[in-house]
C-alpha positions as CSV (number, residue, x, y, z in Angstrom):
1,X,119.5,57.2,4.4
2,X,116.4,58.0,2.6
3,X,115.9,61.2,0.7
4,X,113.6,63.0,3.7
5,X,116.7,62.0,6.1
6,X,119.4,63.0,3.6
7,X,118.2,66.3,2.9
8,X,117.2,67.2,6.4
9,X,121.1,66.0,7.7
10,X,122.9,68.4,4.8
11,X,120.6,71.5,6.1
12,X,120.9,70.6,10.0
13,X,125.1,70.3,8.8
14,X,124.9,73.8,7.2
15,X,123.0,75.7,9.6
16,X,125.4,73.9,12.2
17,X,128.1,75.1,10.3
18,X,126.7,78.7,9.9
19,X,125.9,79.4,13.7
20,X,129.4,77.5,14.7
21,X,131.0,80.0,13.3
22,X,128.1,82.9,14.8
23,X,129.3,81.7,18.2
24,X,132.8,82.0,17.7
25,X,132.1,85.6,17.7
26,X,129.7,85.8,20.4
27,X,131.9,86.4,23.6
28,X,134.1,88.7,22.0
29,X,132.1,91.2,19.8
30,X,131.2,93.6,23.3
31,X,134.5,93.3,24.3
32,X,135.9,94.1,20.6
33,X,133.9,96.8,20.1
34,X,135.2,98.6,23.0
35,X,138.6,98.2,22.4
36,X,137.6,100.8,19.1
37,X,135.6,103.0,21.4
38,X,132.0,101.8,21.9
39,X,129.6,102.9,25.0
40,X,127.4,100.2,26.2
41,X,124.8,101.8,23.6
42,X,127.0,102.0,21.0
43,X,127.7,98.1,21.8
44,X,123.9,97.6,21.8
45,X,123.7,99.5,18.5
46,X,126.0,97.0,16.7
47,X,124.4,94.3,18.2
48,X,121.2,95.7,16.8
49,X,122.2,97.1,13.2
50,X,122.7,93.6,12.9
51,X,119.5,92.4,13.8
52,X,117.8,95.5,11.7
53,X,119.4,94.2,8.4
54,X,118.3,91.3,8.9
55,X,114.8,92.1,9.4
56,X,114.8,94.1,6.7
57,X,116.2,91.4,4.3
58,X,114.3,88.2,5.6
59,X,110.9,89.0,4.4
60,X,111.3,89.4,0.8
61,X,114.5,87.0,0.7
62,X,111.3,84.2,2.5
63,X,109.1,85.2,-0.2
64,X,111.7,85.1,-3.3
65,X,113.2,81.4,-1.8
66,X,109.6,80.1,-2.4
67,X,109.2,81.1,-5.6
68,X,112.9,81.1,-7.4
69,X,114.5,78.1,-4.8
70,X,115.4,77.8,-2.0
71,X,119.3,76.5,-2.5
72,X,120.7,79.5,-4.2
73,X,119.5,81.8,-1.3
74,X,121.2,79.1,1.0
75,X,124.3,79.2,-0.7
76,X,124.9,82.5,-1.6
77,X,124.2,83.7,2.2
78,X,126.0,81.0,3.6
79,X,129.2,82.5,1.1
80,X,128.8,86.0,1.4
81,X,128.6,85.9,5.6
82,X,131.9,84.0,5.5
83,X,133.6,87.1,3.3
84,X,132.3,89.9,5.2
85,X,133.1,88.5,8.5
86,X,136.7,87.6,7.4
87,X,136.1,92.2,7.1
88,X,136.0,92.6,10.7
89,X,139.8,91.7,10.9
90,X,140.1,94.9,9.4
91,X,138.0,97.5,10.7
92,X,139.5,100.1,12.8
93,X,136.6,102.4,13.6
94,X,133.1,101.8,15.6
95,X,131.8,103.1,11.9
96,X,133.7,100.4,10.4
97,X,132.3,98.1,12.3
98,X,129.0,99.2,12.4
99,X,129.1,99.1,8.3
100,X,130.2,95.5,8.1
101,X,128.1,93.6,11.1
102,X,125.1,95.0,8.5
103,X,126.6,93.4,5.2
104,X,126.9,90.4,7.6
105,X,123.2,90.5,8.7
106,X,121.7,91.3,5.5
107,X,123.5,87.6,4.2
108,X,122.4,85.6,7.4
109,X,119.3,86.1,6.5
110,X,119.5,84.5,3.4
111,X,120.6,81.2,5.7
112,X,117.9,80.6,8.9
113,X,115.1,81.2,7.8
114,X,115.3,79.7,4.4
115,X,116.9,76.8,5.7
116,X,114.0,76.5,8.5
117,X,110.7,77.1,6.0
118,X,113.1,74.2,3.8
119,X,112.6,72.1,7.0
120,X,109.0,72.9,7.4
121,X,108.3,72.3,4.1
122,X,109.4,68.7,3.9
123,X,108.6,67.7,7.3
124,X,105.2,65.3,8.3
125,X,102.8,67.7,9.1
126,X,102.2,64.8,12.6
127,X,105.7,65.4,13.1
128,X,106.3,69.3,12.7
129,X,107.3,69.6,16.1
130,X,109.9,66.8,16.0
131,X,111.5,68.1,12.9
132,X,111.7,71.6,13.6
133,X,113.3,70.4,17.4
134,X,115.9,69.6,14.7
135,X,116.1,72.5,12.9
136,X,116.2,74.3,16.1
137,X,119.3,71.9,17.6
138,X,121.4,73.1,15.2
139,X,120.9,76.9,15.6
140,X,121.3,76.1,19.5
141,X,124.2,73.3,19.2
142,X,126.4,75.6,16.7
143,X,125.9,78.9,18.7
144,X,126.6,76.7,21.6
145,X,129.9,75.3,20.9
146,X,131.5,78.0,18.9
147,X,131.1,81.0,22.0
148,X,133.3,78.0,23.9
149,X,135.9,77.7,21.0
150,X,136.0,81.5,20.3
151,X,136.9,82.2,23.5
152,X,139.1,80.3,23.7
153,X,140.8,81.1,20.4
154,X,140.4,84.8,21.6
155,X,142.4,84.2,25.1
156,X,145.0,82.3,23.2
157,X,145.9,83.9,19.4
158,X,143.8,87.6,20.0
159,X,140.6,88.5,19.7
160,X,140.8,88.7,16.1
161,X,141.2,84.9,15.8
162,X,137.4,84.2,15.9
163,X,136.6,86.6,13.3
164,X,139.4,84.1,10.8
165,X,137.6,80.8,11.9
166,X,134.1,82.2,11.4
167,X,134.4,83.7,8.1
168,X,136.2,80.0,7.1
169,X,133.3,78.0,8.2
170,X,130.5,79.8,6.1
171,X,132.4,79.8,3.5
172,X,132.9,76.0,3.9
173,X,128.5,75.8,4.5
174,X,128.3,77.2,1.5
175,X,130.5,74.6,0.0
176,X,128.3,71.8,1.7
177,X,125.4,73.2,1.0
178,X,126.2,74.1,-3.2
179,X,127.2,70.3,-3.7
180,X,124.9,68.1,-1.7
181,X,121.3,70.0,-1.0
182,X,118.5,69.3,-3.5
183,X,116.8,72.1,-4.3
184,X,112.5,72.5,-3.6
185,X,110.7,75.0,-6.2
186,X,107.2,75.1,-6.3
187,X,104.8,74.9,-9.2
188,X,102.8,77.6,-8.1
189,X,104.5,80.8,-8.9
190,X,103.2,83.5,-7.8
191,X,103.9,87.3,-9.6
192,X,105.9,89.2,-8.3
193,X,104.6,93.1,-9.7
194,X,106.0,95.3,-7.5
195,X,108.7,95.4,-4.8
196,X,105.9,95.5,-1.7
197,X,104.6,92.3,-3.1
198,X,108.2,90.8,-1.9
199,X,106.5,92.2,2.0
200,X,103.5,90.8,3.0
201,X,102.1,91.0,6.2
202,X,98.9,89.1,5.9
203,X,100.4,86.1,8.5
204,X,100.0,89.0,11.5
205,X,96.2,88.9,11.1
206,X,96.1,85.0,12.8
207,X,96.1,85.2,16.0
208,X,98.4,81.9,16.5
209,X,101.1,83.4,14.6
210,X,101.1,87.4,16.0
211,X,101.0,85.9,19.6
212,X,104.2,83.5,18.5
213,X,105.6,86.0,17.2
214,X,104.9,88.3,19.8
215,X,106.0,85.6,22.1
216,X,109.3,85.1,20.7
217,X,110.2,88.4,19.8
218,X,109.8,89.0,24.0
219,X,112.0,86.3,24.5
220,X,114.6,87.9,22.0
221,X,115.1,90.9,23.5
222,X,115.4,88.9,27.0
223,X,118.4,86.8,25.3
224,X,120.1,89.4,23.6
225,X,120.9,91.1,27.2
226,X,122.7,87.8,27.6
227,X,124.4,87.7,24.3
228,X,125.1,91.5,24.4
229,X,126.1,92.2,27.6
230,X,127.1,88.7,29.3
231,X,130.9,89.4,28.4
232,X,130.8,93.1,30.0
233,X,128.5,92.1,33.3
234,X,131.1,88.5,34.0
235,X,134.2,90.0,33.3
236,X,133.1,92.8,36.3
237,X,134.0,89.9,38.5
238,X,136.9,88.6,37.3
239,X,135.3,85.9,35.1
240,X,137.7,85.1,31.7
241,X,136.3,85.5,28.3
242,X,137.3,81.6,27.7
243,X,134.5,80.7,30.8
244,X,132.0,83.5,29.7
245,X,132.7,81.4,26.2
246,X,132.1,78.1,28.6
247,X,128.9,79.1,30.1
248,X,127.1,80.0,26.3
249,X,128.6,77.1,25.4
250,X,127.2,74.5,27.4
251,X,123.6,76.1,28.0
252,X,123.3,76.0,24.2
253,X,124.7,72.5,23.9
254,X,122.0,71.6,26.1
255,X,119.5,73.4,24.8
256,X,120.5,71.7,21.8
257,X,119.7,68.6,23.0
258,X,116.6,69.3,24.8
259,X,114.9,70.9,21.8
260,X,113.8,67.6,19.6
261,X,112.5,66.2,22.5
262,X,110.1,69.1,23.8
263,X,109.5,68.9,19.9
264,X,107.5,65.8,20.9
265,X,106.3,67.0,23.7
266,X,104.8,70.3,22.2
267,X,103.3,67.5,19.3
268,X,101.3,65.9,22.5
269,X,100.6,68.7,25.1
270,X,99.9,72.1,22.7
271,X,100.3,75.6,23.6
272,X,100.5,74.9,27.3
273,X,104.4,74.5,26.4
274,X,104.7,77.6,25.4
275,X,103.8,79.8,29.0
276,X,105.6,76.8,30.7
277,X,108.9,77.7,29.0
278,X,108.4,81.6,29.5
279,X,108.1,80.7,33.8
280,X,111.2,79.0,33.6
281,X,113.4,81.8,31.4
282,X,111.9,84.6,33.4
283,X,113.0,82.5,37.1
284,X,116.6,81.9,35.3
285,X,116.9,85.7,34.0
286,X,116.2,86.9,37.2
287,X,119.0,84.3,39.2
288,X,121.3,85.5,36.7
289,X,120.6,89.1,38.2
290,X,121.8,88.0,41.4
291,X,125.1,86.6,40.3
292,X,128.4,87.0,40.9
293,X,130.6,84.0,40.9
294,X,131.0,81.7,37.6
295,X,128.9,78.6,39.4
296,X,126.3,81.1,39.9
297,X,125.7,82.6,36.5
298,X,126.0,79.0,34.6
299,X,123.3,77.7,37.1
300,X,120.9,80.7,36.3
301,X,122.0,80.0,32.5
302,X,121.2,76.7,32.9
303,X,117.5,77.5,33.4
304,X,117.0,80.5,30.9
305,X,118.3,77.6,28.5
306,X,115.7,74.7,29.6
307,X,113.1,77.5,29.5
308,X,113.9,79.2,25.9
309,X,114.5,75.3,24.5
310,X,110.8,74.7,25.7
311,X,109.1,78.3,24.4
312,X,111.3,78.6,20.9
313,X,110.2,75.0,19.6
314,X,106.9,75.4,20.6
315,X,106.2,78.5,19.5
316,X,107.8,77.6,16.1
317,X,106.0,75.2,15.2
318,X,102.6,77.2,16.5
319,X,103.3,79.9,13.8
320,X,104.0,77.9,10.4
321,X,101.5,74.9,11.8
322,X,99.1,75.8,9.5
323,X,100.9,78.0,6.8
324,X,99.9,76.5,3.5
325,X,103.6,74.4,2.2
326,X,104.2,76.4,-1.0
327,X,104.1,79.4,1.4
328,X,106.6,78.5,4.5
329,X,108.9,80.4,3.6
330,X,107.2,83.6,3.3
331,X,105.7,82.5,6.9
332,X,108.9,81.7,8.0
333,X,110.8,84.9,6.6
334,X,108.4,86.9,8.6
335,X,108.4,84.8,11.6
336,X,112.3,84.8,11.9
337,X,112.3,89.0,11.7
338,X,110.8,88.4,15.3
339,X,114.6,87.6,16.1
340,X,116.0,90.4,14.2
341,X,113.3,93.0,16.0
342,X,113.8,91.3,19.0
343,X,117.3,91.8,18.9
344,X,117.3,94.9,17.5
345,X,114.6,96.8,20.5
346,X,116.3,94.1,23.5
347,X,120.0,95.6,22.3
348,X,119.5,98.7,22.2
349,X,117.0,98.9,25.0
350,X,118.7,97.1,27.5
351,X,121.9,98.3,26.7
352,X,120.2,102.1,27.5
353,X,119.2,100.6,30.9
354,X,122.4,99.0,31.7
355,X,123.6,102.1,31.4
356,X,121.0,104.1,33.6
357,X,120.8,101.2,36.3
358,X,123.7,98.7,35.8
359,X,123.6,95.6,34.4
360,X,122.2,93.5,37.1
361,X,119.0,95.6,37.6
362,X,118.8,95.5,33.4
363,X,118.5,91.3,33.8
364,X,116.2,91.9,36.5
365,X,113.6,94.0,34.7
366,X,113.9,91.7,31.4
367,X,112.9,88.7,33.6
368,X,109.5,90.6,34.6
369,X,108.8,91.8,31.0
370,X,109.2,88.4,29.6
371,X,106.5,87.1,32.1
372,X,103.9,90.1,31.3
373,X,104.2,90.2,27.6
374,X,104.4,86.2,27.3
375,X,101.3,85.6,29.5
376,X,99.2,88.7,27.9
377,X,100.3,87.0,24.6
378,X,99.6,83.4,25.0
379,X,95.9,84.0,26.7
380,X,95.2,85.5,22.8
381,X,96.3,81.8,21.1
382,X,93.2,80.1,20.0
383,X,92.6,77.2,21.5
């Protein structure tokens, strides 16, 4: 294994590690948060606190990673997300809760999108889209499994259970990542003179990279009515938290391994990947609407997973394409907070609708936002 393949393996492992353990929690956090008392909004507001601290930490952590290394920003988030999850075990209040899911947000942001710009930094430039499929397989695989596991674990030893393993695992991708990553710091430092230097912006004034971003932050807020809300709407008809863990599971396993290969494919068609992708998740989110038996809503999963696999790697690699290499992570810091906002608006947002008009109707009018933001966005990508 050359150096390229060696380093590449130990950050897809870590990141694999990291969002393994992210999924454990997955099917369970709704649920858990209404055993303290949430609403649906107060659900959508942890879900979204989480997203929010992590928007607020990625920039300047992007920026810093570039110019002090990107290894101790690795290990260090990977660490301190393992610690303060092992916290939730001990919360007894939606406060409580609220006040850790941030400490955890704030230190996964030291992990993605450092260990993504780390990706795009070493990869071919011919092969971006290949190597970020990689990158992306991990997220996707990791988040995929673990929402099976957790489940699992939760129907067996307690809900709490999850919260044990997850904190254990990044604790153990911090230990992977400490003794086998080599490090990349570039020569050309850049001065940092005052704390909105760690925020720049200046990547929202190409068009390529505000429609991707754009793009994916729509696609965000699509998913996280799945992530949020997917426990609450399947257990409505009499679906277990072990096959709700099932069906995140395996449409993230397969996006998983779809997401190297429409790597390639975005490397040989373009952009035209990107509004394909948005067609399909908008057709799945709107199936999913329909609903009601456990077949049902895996199919309709099934598709928002081929669609989001084909739309997230294309429109990746579309934003850091042609980001200068000593500046990818900055790029990348800023690219990722389109998850976090995402997130943060699709939580909260959603969760206000499912409230107003039930959960089904919420899935339906995601699936026709998705389709009018993503097609107003894509016709403003230069072509």
């Amino acid at each position: 294994m050359g150096k390229l393949e060696k380093n590449v393996f130990v950050i897809w492992i870590t990141t694999f590690t990291t969002m393994l353990g992210v999924g454990f929690i997955a099917p369970i956090m709704a649920i858990y948060a209404q055993t303290l008392g949430a609403s649906n909004l107060e659900v959508g507001l942890i879900f979204g606190s989480f997203a929010l601290a992590r928007t607020i930490a990625q920039i300047p952590v992007g920026v810093l990673s570039d110019i002090y290394g990107k290894k101790f920003f690795i290990v260090c988030g990977t660490f301190f997300y393992g610690v303060f999850t092992l916290m939730y075990n001990f919360v007894s209040t939606v406060l409580g809760l609220l006040i850790v899911i941030i400490f955890t947000g704030i230190f996964s942001a030291f992990v993605t999108p450092v260990a993504g710009s780390y990706i795009a930094t070493i990869a071919p430039k011919t092969r971006l889209g290949e190597y970020m499929g990689i990158f992306s397989s991990a997220i996707t695989l990791g988040f995929g499994i673990g929402p099976f596991i957790g489940g699992i674990l939760a129907d067996m030893y307690g809900i709490k259970m999850p919260f044990y393993f997850c904190g254990f695992l990044g604790i153990l991708a911090a230990i992977i990542s400490y003794m086998k990553l080599e490090d990349i710091v570039f020569n050309e430092k850049r001065e940092i003179k005052n704390i909105s230097n760690l925020f720049s912006y200046e990547f929202l004034k190409n068009r390529n990279f505000l429609s991707s971003f754009i793009i994916n932050t729509s696609n965000v807020m699509v998913n996280a009515g799945i992530i949020a809300y997917l426990a609450l709407y399947a257990t409505a008809y009499d679906i277990s938290i072990s096959q709700v863990g099932f069906m995140i599971a395996s449409t993230n396993i397969l996006m998983a391994l779809l997401q190297r290969g429409f790597g390639k494919l975005y490397d040989r068609l373009g952009n035209v990947m990107i509004i394909i992708g948005i067609f399909i998740l908008s057709f799945g989110m709107y199936l999913l609407s329909t609903s009601t038996t456990f077949l049902n809503m895996l199919i309709s999963l099934i598709i928002v997973a081929v669609g989001s696999s084909i739309s997230s790697t294309a429109t990746t690699s579309l934003a850091v394409k042609d980001i200068p290499k000593h500046r990818k992570g900055e790029a990348m810091g800023l690219f990722t907070t389109s998850m976090n906002i995402g997130m943060f608006i699709g939580s909260i947002s959603f969760g206000f609708l499912a409230d107003i008009l039930g959960i089904a109707n919420m899935y339906k009018f995601s699936a026709i936002f998705s389709i009018v933001v993503g097609l107003i966005s894509y016709l403003r990508i230069e072509r």
